[in-house]
LODREN-970672 format. One line per 2 residues: number of its first residue (from 1); their letters; for each residue y, x, z negated of N, C-alpha, C, O. Coordinates in Angstrom, 3 decimals, always signed. Atoms other than C-alpha are relative to their C-alpha. Last residue first. Layout:
N
NUM> a> Y/X/Z/Y/X/Z/Y/X/Z/Y/X/Z  ...
end
This chain:
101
101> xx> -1.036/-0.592/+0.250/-9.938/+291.611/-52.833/+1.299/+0.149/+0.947/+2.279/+0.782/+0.556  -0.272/-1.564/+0.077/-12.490/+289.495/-52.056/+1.294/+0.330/-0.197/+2.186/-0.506/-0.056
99> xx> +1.397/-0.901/-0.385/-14.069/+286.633/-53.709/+0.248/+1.326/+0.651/-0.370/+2.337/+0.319  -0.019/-1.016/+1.084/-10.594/+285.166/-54.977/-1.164/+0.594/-0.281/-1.419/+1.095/-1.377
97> xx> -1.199/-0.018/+0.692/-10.842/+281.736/-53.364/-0.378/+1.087/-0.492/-1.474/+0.991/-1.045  -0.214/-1.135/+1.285/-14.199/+281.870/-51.393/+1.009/+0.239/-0.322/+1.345/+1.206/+0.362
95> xx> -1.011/-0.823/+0.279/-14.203/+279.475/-48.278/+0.200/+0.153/-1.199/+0.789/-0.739/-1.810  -0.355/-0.051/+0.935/-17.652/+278.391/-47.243/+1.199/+0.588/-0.306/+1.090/+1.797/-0.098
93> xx> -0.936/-1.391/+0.540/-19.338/+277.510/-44.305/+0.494/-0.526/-1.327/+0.329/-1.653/-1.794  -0.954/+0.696/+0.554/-22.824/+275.436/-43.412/+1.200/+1.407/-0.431/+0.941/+2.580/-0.698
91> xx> -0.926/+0.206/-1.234/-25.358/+275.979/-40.664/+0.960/-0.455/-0.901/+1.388/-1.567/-0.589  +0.762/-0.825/-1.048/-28.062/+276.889/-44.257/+1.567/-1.049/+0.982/+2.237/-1.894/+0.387
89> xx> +0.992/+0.218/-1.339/-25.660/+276.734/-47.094/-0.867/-0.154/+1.275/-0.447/+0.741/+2.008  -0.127/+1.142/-1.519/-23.326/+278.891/-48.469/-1.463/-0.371/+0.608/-2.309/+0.266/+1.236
87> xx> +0.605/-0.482/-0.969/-24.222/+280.285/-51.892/+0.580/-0.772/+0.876/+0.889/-1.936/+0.620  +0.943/-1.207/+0.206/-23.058/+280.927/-55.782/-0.411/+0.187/+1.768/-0.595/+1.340/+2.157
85> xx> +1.524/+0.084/-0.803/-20.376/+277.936/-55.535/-0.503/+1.684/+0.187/+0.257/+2.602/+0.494  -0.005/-1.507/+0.077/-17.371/+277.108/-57.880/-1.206/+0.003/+1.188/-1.706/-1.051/+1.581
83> xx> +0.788/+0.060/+1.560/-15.962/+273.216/-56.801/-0.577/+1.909/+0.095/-0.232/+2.623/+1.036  -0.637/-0.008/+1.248/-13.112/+272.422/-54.561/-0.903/+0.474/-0.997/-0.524/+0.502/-2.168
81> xx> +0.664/+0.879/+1.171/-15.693/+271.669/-51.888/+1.187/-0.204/-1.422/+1.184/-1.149/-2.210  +0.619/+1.142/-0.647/-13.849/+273.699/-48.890/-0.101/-1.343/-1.241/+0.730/-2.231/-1.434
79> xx> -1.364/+0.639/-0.570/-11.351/+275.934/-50.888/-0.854/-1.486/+0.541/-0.552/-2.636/+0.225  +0.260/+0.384/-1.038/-14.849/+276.985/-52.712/+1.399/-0.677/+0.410/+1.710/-1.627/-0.309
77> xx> -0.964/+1.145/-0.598/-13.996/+278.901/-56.083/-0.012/-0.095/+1.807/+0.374/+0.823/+2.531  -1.864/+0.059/-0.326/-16.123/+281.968/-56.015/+0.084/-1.402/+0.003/-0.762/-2.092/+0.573
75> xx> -0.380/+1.233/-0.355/-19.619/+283.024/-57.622/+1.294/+0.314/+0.179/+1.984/+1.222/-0.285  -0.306/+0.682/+1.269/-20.609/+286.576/-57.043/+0.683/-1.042/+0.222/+1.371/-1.117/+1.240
73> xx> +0.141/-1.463/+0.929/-22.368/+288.610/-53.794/+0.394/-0.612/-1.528/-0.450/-0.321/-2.377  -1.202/-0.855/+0.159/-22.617/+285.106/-52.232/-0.285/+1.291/-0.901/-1.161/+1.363/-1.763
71> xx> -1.624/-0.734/+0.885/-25.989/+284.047/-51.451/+1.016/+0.340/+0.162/+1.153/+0.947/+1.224  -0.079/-1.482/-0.420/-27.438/+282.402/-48.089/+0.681/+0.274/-1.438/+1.854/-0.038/-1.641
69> xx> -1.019/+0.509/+0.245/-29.349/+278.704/-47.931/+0.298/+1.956/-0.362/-0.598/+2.799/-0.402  +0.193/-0.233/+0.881/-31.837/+279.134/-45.531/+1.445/+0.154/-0.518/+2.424/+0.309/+0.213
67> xx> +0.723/+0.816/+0.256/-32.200/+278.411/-42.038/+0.047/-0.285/-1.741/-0.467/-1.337/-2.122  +1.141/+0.234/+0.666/-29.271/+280.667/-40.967/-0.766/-1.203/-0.262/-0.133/-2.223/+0.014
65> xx> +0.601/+0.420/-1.439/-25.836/+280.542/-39.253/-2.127/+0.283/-0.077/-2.918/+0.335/+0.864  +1.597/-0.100/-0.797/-24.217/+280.695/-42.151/-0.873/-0.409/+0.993/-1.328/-1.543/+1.138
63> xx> +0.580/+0.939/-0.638/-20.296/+281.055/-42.102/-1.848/+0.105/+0.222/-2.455/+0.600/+1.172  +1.636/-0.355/-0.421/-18.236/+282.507/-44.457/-0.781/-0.947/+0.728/-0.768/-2.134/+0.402
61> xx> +1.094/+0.619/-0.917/-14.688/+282.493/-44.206/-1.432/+0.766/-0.107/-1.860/+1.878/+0.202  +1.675/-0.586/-0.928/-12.403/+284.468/-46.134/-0.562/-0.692/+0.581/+0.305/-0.514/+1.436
59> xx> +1.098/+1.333/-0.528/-8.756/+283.064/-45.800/-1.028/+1.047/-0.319/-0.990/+2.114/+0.295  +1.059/-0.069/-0.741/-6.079/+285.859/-46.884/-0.959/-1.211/-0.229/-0.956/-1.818/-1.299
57> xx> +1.390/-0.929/-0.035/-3.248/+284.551/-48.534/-0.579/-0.333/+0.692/-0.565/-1.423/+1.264  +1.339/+0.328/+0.975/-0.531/+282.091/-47.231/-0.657/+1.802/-0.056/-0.550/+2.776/+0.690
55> xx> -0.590/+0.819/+0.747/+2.305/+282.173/-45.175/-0.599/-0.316/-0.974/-0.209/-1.189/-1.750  -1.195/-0.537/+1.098/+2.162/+285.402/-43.281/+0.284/-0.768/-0.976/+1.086/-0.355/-1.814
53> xx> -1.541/+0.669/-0.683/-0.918/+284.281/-42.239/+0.923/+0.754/-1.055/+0.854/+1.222/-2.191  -1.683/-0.315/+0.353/-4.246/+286.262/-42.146/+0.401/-0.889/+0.299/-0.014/-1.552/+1.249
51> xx> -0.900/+0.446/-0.361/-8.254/+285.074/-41.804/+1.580/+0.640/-0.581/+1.705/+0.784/-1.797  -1.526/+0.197/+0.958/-10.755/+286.707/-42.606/+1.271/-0.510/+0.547/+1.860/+0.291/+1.273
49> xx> -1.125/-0.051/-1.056/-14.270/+286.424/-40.868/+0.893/-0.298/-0.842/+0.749/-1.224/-1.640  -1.089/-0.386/+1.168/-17.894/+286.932/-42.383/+1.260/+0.648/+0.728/+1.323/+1.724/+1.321
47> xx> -1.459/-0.671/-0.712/-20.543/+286.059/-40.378/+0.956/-0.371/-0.800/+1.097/-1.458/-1.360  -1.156/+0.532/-0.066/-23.899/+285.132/-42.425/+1.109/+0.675/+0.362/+1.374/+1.710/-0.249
45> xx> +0.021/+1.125/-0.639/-27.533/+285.541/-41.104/+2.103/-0.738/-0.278/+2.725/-1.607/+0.333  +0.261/+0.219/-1.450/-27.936/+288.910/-41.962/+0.747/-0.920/+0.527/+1.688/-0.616/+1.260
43> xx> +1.063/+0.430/-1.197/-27.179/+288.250/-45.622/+0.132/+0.057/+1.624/+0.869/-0.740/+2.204  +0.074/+1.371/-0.110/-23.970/+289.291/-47.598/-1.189/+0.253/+1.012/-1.192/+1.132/+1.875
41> xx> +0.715/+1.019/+0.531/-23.935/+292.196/-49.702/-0.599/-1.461/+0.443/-1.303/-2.250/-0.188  +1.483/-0.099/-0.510/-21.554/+294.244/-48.048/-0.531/-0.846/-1.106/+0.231/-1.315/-1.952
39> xx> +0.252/+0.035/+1.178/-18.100/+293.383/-47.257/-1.682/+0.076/+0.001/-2.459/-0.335/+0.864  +1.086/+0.739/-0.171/-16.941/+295.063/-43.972/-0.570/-0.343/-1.426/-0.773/+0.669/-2.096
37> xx> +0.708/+0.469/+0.923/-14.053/+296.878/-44.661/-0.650/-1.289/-0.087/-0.216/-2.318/-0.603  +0.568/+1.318/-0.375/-13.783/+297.930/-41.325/+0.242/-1.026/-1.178/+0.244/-2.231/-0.924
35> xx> -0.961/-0.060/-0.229/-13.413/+301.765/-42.598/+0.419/-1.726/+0.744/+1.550/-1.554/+1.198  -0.863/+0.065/+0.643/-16.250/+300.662/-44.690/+1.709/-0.223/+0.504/+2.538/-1.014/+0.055
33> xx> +0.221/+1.274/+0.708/-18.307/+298.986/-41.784/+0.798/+0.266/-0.803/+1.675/-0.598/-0.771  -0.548/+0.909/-1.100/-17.489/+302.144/-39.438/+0.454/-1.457/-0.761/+1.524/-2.034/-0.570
31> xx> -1.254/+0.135/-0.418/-18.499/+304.725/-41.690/+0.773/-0.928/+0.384/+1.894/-0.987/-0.122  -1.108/+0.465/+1.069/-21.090/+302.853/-42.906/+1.027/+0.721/-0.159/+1.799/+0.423/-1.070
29> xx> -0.030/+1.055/-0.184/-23.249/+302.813/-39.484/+1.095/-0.167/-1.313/+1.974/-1.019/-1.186  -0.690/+0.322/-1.254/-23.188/+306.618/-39.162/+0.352/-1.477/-0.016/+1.394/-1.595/+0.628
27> xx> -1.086/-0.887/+0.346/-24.447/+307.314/-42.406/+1.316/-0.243/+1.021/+2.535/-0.274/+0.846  -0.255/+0.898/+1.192/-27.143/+304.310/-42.473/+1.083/+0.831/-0.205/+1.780/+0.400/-1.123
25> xx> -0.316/+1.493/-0.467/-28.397/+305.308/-38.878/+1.420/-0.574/-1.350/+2.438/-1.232/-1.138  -1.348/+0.105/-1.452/-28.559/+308.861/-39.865/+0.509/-1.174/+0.373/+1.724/-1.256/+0.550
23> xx> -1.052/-0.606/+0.378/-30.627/+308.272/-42.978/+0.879/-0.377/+0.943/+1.576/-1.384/+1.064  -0.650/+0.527/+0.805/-32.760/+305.671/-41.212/+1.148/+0.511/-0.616/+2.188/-0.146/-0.577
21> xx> +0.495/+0.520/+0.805/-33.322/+308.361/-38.401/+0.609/-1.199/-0.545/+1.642/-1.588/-0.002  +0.099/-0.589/+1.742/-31.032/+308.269/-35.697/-0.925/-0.533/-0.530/-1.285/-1.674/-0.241
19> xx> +0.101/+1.038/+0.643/-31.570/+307.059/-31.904/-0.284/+0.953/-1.178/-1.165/+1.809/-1.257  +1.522/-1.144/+0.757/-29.259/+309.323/-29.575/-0.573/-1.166/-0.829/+0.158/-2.153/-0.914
17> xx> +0.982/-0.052/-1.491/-26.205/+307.702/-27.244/-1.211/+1.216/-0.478/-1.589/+2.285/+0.004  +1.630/-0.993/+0.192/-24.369/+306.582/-29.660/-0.521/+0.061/+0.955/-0.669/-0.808/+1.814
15> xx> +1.489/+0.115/-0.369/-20.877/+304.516/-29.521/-0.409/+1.170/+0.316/+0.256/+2.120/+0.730  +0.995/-1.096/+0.693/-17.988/+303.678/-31.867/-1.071/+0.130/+1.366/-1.538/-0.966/+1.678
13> xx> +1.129/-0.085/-0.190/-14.916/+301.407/-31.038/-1.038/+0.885/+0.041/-0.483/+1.859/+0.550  +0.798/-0.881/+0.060/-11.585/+300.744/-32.758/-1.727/-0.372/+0.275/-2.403/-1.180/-0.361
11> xx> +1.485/-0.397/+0.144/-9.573/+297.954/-32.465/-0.537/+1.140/+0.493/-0.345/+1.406/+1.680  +0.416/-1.358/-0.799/-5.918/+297.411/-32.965/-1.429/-0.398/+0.004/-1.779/-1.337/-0.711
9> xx> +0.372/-0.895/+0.994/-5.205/+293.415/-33.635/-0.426/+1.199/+0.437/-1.039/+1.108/+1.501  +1.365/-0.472/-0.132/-3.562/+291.440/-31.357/-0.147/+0.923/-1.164/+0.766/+1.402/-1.837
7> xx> +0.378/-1.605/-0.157/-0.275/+290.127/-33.054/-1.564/+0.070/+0.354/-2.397/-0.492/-0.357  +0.719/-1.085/+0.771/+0.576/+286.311/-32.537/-0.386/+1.126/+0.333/-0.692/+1.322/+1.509
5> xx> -0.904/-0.705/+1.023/+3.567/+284.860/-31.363/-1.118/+0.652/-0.526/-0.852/+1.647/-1.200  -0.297/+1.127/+1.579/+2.073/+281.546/-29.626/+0.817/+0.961/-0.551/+1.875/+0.509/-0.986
3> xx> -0.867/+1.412/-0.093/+2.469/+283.330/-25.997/+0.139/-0.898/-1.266/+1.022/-1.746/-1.400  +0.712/+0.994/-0.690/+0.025/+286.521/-27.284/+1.636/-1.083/+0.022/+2.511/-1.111/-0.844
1> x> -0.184/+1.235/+0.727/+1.661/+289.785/-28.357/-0.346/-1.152/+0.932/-0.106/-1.060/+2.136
end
């Protein structure tokens, strides 16, 4: 436990030392991402970070770090904007009310 009170989080780490086909790559790589639950759909370019408190629901955070403006998998209520939104813009974030589960 850190000096503010907060819990580290466990982490689990994976590593290869062979280079897999695509198959292999894509079998081996979504183990990790599900058990992770890594949401899929979202663009390269955007990092996707959740936030906990005990005092609130989960936070998603999206952040594009792209040139281009980035889809969401389906529209969400923006905490940021207040308004619904289909994409985060290019160096811009987004917080998704009730985008994931």
């Amino acid at each position: 436990m850190s000096a503010d009170g907060n819990h580290y989080a466990a982490v689990n780490h994976w590593m290869l030392s062979t280079r897999p086909d695509d198959a292999g790559c894509g079998a081996l790589v979504g183990r990790p991402l599900k058990e992770a639950d890594v949401e899929p759909g979202l663009p390269i370019s955007v990092e996707a970070v959740t936030w906990h408190s005990p005092e609130s629901r989960p936070r998603h955070f999206r952040i594009n770090h792209g040139s281009a403006a980035a889809p969401l998998p389906q529209p969400a209520h923006d905490v940021l904007t207040r308004a619904v939104t289909r994409e985060v813009p290019p160096g811009r974030c987004a917080v998704p009310r009730g985008h994931r589960p």
